[in-house]
N, C-alpha and C positions, 0 to 999 in steps of 0.2 A: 314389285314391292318387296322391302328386306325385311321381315322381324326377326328380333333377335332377344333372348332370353338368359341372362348370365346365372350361374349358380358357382359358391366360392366350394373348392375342394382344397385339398392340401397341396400346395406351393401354386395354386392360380386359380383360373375357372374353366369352366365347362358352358359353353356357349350354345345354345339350342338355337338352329337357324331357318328358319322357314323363308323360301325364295318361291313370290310366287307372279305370275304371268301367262298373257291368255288364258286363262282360266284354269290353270296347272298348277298343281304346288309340289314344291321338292325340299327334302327335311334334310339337315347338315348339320352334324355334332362336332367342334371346332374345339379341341384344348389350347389355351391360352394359360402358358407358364407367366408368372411373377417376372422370369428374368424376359419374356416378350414382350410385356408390359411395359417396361423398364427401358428396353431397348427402342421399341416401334412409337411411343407415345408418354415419355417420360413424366410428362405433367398431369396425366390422368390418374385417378384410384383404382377404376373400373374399366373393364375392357371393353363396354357396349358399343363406343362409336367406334375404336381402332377396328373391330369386327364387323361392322356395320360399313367401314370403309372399304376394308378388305374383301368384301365381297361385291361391293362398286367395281374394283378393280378386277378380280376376277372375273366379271360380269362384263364387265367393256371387251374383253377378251378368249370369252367364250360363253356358250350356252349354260344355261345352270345344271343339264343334263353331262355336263362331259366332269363338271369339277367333284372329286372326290365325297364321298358322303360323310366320312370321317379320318378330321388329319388335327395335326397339330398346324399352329399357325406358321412356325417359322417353315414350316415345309413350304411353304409357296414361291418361297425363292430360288426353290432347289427348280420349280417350274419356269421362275418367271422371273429372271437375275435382276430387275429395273424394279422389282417389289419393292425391296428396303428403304431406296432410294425416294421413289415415288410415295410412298406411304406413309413417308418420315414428312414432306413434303405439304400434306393435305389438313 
């Protein structure tokens, strides 16, 4: 299960991410710039689902124990080069 909790700072938000399974939960702080917004899901206002996707995707691809506890979101292509692609996609 993904919850996700957006809060708006200055030039984007701060996404609170709780990833939980088998009876585990693991907490992830995710900034989401304006211009990532813009870029990954241009039609939306709010980051809730492009976050909520991007952790799908993360998630298909490794454990929730290996992904970073706090990053920015464009960082994940710097992981994961088929991100932008894929993400833009969904």
């Amino acid at each position: 299960m993904i919850a996700v909790e957006c809060s708006s700072v200055a030039g984007g938000w701060i996404a609170c991410v709780t990833v939980t399974d088998h009876g585990s939960a693991t907490e992830f702080e995710v900034a989401v710039s304006e211009a990532d917004l813009s870029r990954f899901d241009p039609a939306s206002t709010d980051p809730y689902d492009l976050v909520r996707r991007s952790f799908e995707f993360l998630l298909a691809r490794e454990p929730k124990e290996s992904i970073l506890r706090s990053f920015g979101l464009s960082v994940i292509g710097r992981y994961f080069p088929e991100y932008e692609r894929e993400i833009s996609r969904r």
